[in-house]
C-alpha positions in Angstrom: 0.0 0.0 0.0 1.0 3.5 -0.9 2.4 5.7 2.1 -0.2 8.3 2.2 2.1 11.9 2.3 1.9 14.4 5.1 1.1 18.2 3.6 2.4 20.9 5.4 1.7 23.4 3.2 42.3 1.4 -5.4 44.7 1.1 -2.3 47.1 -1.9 -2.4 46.4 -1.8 0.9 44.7 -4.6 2.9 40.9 -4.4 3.9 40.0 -5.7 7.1 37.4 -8.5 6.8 33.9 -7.4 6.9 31.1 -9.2 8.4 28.2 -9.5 5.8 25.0 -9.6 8.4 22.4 -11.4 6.7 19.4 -9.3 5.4 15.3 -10.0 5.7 15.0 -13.3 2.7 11.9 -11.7 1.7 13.8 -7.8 0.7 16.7 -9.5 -0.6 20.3 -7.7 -0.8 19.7 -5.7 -4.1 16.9 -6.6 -6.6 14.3 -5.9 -4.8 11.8 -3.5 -5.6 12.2 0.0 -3.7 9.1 -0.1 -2.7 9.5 -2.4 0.1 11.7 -0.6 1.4 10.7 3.1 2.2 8.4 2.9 5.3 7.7 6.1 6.9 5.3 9.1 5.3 6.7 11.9 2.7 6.4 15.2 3.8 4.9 17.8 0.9 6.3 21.1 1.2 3.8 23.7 -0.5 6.5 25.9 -3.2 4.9 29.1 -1.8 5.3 28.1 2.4 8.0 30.5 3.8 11.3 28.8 5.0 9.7 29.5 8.7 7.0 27.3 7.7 9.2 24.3 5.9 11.8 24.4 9.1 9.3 24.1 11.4 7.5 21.4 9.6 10.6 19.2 9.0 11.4 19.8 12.9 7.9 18.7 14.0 8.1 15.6 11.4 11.9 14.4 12.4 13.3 14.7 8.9 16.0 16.5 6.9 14.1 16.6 3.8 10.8 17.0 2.2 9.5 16.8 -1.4 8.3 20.3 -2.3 5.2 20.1 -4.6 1.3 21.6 -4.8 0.4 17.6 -3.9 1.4 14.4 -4.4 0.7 14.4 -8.1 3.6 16.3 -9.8 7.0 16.7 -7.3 8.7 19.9 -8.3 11.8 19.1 -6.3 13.1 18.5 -2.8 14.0 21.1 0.0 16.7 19.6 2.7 17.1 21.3 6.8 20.9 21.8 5.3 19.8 24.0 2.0 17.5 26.1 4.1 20.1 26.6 6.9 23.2 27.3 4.4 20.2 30.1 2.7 19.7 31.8 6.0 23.2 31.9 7.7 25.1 32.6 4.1 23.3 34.0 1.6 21.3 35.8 3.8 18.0 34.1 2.9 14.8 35.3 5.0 12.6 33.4 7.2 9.7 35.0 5.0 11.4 33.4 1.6 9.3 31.0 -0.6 10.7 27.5 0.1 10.6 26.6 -3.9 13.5 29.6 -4.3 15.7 26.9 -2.5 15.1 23.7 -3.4 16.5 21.4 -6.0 14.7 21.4 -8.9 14.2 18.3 -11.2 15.1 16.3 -8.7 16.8 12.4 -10.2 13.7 9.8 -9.7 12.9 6.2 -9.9 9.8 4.3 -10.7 9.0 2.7 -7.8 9.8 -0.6 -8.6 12.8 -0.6 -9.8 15.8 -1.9 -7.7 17.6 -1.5 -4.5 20.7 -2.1 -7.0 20.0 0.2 -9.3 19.0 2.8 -6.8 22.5 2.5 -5.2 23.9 3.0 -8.3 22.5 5.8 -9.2 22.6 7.7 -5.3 26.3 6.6 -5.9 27.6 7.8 -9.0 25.7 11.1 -8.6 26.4 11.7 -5.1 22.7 12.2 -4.0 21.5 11.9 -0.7 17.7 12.1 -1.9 15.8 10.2 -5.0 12.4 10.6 -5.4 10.2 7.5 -6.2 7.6 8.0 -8.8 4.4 5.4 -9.5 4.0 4.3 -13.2 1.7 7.1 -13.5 3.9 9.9 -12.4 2.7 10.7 -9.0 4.5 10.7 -5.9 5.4 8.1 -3.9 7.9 8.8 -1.8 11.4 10.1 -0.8 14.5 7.3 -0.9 17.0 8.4 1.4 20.7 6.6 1.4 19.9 5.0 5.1 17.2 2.8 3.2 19.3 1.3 1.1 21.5 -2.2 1.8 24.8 -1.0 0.7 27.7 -1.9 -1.2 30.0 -0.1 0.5 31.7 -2.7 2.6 35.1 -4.4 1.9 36.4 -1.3 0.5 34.1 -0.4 -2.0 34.1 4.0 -1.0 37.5 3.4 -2.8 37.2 1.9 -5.7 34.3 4.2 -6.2 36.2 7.0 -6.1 38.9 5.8 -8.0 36.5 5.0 -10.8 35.0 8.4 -10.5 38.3 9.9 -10.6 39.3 7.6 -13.9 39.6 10.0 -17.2 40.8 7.3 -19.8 40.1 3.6 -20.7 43.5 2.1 -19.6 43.5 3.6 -16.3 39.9 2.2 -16.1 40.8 -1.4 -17.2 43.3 -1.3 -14.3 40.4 -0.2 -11.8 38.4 -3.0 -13.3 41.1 -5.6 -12.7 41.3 -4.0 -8.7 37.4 -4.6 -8.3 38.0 -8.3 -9.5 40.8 -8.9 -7.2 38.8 -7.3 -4.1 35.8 -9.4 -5.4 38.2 -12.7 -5.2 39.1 -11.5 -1.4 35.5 -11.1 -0.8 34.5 -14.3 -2.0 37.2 -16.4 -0.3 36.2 -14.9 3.2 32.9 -15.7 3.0 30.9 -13.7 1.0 27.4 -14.8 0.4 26.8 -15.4 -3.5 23.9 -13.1 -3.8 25.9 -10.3 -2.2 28.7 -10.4 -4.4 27.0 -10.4 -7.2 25.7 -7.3 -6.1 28.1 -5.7 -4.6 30.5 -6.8 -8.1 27.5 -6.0 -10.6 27.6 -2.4 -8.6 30.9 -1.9 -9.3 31.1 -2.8 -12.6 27.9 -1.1 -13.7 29.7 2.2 -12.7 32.5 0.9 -14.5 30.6 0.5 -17.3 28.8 3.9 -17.3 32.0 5.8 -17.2 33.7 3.8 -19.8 30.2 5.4 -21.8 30.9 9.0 -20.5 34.7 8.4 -21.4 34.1 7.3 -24.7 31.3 9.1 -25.5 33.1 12.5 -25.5 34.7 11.4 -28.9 32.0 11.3 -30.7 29.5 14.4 -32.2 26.1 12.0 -31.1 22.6 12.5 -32.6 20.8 14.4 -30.5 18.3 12.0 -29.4 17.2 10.4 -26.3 19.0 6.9 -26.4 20.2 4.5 -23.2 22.3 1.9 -23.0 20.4 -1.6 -22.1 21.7 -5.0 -20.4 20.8 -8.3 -21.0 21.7 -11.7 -19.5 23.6 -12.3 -17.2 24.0 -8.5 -16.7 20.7 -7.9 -16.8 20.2 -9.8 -13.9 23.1 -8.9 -11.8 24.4 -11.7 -11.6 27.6 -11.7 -13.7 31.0 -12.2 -11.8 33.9 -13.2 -12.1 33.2 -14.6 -16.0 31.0 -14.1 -18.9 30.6 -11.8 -21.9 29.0 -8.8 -22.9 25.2 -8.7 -23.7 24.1 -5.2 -23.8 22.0 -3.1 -26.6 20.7 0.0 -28.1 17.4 2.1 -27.5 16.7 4.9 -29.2 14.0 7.9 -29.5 13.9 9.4 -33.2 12.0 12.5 -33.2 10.2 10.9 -37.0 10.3 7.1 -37.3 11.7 7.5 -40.6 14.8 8.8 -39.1 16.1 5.6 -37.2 18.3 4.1 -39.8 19.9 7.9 -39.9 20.0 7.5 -36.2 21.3 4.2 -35.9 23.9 4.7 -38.6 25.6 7.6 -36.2 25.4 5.9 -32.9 26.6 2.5 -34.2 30.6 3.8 -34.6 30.3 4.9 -30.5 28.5 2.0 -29.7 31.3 0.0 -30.9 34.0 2.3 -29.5 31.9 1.4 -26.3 32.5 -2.4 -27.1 35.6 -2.5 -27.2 37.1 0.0 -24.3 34.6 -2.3 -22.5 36.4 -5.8 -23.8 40.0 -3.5 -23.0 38.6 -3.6 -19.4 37.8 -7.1 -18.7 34.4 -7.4 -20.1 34.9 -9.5 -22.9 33.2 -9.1 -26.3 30.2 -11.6 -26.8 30.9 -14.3 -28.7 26.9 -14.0 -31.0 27.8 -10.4 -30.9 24.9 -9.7 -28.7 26.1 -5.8 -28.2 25.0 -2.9 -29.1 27.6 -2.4 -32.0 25.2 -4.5 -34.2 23.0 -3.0 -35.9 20.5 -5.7 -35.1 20.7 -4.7 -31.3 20.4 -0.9 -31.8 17.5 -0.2 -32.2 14.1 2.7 -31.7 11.9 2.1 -29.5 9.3 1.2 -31.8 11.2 -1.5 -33.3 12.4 -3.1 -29.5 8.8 -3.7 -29.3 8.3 -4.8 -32.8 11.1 -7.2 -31.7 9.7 -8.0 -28.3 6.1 -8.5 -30.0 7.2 -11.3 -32.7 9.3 -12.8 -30.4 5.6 -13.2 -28.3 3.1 -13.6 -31.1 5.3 -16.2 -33.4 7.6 -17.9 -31.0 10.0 -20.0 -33.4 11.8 -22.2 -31.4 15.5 -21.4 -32.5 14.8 -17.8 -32.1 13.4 -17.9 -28.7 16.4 -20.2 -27.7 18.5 -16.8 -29.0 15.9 -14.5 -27.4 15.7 -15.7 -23.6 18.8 -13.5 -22.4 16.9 -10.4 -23.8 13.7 -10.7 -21.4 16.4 -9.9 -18.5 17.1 -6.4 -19.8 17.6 -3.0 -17.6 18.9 0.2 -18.3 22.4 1.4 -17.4 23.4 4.6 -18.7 21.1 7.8 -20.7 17.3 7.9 -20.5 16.5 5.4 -18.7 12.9 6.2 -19.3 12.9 4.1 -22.9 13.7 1.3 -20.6 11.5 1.8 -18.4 8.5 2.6 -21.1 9.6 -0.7 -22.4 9.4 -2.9 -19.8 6.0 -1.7 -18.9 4.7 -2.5 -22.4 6.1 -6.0 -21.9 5.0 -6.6 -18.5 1.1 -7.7 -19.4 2.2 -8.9 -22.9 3.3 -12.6 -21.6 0.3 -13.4 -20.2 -1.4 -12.3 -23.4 0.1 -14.9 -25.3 0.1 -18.2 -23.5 1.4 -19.9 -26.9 4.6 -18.1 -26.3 5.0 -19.0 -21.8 4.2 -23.0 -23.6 7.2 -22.5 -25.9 9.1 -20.8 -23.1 8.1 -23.9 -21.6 9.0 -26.5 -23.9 12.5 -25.1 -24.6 13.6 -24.8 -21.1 12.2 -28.4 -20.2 14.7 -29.1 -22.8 17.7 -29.0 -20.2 17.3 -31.1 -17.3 19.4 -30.8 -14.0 22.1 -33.4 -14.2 20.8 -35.9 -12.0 19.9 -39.3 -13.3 17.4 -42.0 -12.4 18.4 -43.5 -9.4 20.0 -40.7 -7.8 24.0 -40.4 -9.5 25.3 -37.5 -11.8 24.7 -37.4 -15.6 28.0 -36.5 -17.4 27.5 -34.1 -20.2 31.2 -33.0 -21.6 32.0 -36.3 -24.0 35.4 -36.8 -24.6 36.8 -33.3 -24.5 35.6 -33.2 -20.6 34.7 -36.5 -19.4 32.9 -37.0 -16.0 32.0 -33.4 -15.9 29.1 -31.1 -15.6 28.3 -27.7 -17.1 27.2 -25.9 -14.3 25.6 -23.0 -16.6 23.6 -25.4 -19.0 22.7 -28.3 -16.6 23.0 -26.4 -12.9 21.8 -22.8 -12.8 20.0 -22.4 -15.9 17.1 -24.4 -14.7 16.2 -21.8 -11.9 16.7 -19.2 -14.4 14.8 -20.1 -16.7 11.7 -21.4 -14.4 12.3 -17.9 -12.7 12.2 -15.7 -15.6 8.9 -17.7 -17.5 7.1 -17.8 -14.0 8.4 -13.5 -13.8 6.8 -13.1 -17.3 3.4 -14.9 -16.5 3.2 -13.2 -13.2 4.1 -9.9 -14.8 7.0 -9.4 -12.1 9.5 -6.0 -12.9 12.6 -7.6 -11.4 14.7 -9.8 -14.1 16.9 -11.2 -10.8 16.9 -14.6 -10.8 16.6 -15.2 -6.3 14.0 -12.0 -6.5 11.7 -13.6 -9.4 11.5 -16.7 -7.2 10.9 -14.6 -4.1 8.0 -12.6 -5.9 6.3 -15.0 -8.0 6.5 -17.8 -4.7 3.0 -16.1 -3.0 1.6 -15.4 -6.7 1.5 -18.8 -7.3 0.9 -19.9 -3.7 4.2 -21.8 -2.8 5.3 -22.5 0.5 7.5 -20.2 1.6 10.2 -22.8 2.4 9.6 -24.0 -0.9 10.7 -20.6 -2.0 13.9 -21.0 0.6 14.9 -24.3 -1.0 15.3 -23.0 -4.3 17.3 -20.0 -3.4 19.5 -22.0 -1.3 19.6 -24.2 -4.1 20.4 -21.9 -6.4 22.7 -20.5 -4.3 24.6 -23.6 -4.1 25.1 -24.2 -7.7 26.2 -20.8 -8.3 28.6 -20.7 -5.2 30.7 -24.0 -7.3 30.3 -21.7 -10.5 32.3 -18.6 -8.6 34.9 -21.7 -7.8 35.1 -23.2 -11.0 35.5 -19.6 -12.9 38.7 -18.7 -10.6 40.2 -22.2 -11.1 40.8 -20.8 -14.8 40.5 -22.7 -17.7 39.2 -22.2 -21.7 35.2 -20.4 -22.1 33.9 -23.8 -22.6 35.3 -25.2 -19.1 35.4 -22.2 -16.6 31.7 -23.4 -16.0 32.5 -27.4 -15.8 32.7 -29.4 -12.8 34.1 -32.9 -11.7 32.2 -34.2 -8.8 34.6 -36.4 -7.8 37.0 -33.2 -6.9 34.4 -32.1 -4.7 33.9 -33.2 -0.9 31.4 -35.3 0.2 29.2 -32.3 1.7 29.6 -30.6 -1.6 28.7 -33.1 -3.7 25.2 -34.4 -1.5 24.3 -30.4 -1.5 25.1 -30.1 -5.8 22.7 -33.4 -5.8 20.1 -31.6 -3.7 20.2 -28.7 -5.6 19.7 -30.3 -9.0 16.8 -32.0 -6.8 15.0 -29.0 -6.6 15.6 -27.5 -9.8 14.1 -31.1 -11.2 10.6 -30.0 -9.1 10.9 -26.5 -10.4 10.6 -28.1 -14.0 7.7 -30.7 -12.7 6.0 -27.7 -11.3 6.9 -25.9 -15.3 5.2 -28.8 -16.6 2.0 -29.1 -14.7 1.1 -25.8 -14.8 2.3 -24.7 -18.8 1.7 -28.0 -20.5 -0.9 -30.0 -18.7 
């Protein structure tokens, strides 16, 4: 429910290890909708209510800031006790002053449910103490101060933030990248929970990633249109650690439709640039070119949702195998409303077309948990890897994939793989240690993935395992996983293809 608003009118120094305290299973540690989180009421500051007035209503309230707007339908900005105090005791401001000559104006926002991560992100890289959260419709919902947010900020990650901040060219960047890796490494082997280093990497790297845009992006004369820079995959789910590939995209805004191949022709060269100052740094170029340097990936607005839509309406098997990774998208850097207008055009579409949650269906029934009949491991790497399992393929796809279809039917904002499962679990009336199993479980899987990845190896065996180089514990908790990921797909089945 709605809070109802109050109207007044890179050191090579060592870290010390943290202790990760364990947060509420049901918020999560970063893709969870904001929503949750805020608890208290917004105060509305009338524009035309002296500074007297605003002080003395923040005072009464206990707060240092307050949205100043005529109601809760259109926020004009935010007023803070420090602006109005800094007005009167230095630039001799009078208690008799209109409050709206000394707030911020245009204020950053968030729709409401987007996530804790990308909140922190964006309260991070620009500095902000306040965000205001917006509902779909544009009304006010509240006021996101840093103290709500989980942070990301322990084992040492004020200074890589400002080392990434202060970074004003790509090879000082990739060497900032390869610092956040090797703090990540620390992180995991003392302890780390998987979920919170994923986001506490995906935070880093995301900022990584937007100034590598901002760096690159001063090279080139750009179209002036409103465009952002989408994630998929992986990525898009924060997720990604230690390995993977790129899988990010193009959306555009062309004033005239008949513009975009004009459009796409100018931002394609930067896009590219992008690519490949991002491959420099560590994030290597995707192997089906899945980037926003191909032209297929670049795309207006209109035709993501052309693309979207026949991906829906005519679900061809081999193309929806290509087009999973690209149902997990989320902006990262520009207008991040043509994401956001996106994803709420997509969000009812699913449910729409039931052919296309069957084929969904089908295809990820196609790759079983590798766990045979009576109990034992199934082997899938043949000669080249023999006795080994793909832990992508065979281990945590599973849960994606059950996650993201039962996200799509359910209409669920969050492409996070734990948080879909989290959501969707009271939707579909699951127990809620149901709901616990598979997130351990999942958690499990990906914990031996992390392992894997920093044992080294070629792309096609960073993700393999031998069970018989595991211990005994490991290997009865990998069998229970792929347990539960098997009644995941039974509970696919009975409800998609009855």
């Amino acid at each position: 429910m709605m809070p109802r608003a109050r109207d007044s009118s890179l050191s090579g120094q060592p870290h010390p290890v943290a202790v990760y305290p364990a947060l509420d299973a049901a918020i999560g540690t970063g893709e969870a909708p904001l929503r949750r989180l805020v608890r208290r009421e917004p105060l509305i500051v009338r524009p035309d209510a002296t500074l007297r007035d605003s002080l003395f209503a923040l005072n009464q309230a206990g707060l240092q800031a307050g949205v100043v707007a005529e109601s809760s339908e259109a926020p004009l900005g935010i007023v803070t006790l420090h602006d109005m105090i800094e007005a009167i005791t230095l630039k001799q401001a009078q208690l008799t002053d209109p409050t709206f000559a000394y707030m911020t104006a245009a204020p950053a926002t968030l729709p409401i449910d987007a996530s804790v991560h990308r909140a922190r992100v964006t309260m991070t890289r620009g500095r902000l103490d306040h965000l205001v959260l917006l509902e779909t419709d544009g009304r006010l919902y509240n006021l996101l101060l840093p103290g709500d947010l989980p942070g990301f900020r322990e084992g040492g990650a004020a200074e890589l933030v400002e080392t990434i901040n202060l970074v004003d060219n790509v090879d000082s960047m990739a060497r900032a990248a390869h610092a956040v890796r090797e703090r990540g490494l620390e992180l995991f082997s003392n302890g780390m929970g998987v979920e919170s280093l994923c986001q506490w990497m995906s935070g880093l790297n995301d900022l990584i990633s937007i100034r590598v845009i901002e760096l690159v992006a001063d090279e080139f004369d750009l179209p002036p249109v409103s465009w952002c820079w989408m994630l998929f995959g992986s990525e898009g789910r924060v997720e990604r650690v230690f390995a993977g590939d790129q899988d990010n995209g193009l959306i555009f805004l062309p004033d005239n439709e008949s513009d975009t191949q004009q459009i796409r022709s100018e931002l394609l060269p930067f896009a590219q640039a992008v690519n490949r100052a991002l491959d420099q740094c560590g994030f290597m170029s995707c192997p089906g070119n899945i980037m926003a340097g191909n032209p297929e990936w670049c795309l207006s607005a209109a035709e993501w949702r052309a693309r979207f839509g026949s991906w829906m309406t005519t679900p061809e098997p081999e193309a929806l195998l290509n087009a999973t990774i690209f149902f997990d998208f989320r902006p990262l850097y520009g207008q991040d409303e043509l994401v956001d207008s996106l994803h709420r055009w997509l969000l009812p579409q699913p449910e729409q077309n039931p052919r296309f949650l069957h084929a969904m269906t089908e295809q990820a029934l196609g790759c079983t948990p590798a766990l045979g009949w009576f109990g034992n491991f199934s082997y899938d790497g043949g000669r080249r890897y023999p006795h080994t399992i793909d832990l992508k393929s065979y281990g945590s796809r599973p849960f994606v994939d059950a996650a993201r279809i039962w996200g799509l039917r359910h209409g669920v904002w969050t492409t996070n793989t734990v948080e879909r499962l989290r959501t969707v679990g009271p939707l579909m009336k699951r127990q809620p240690s149901d709901t616990a199993a598979s997130v351990e479980a999942f958690d499990v899987v990906q914990r031996l993935r992390l392992q894997r990845q920093l044992s080294g190896g070629d792309y096609d065996e960073i993700n393999r395992v031998n069970p018989s180089h595991l211990t005994a514990p490991q290997r009865t908790m990998l069998k229970e996983a792929f347990h539960q990921a098997k009644l995941l797909q039974l509970r696919l089945r009975q409800e998609f293809l009855p």
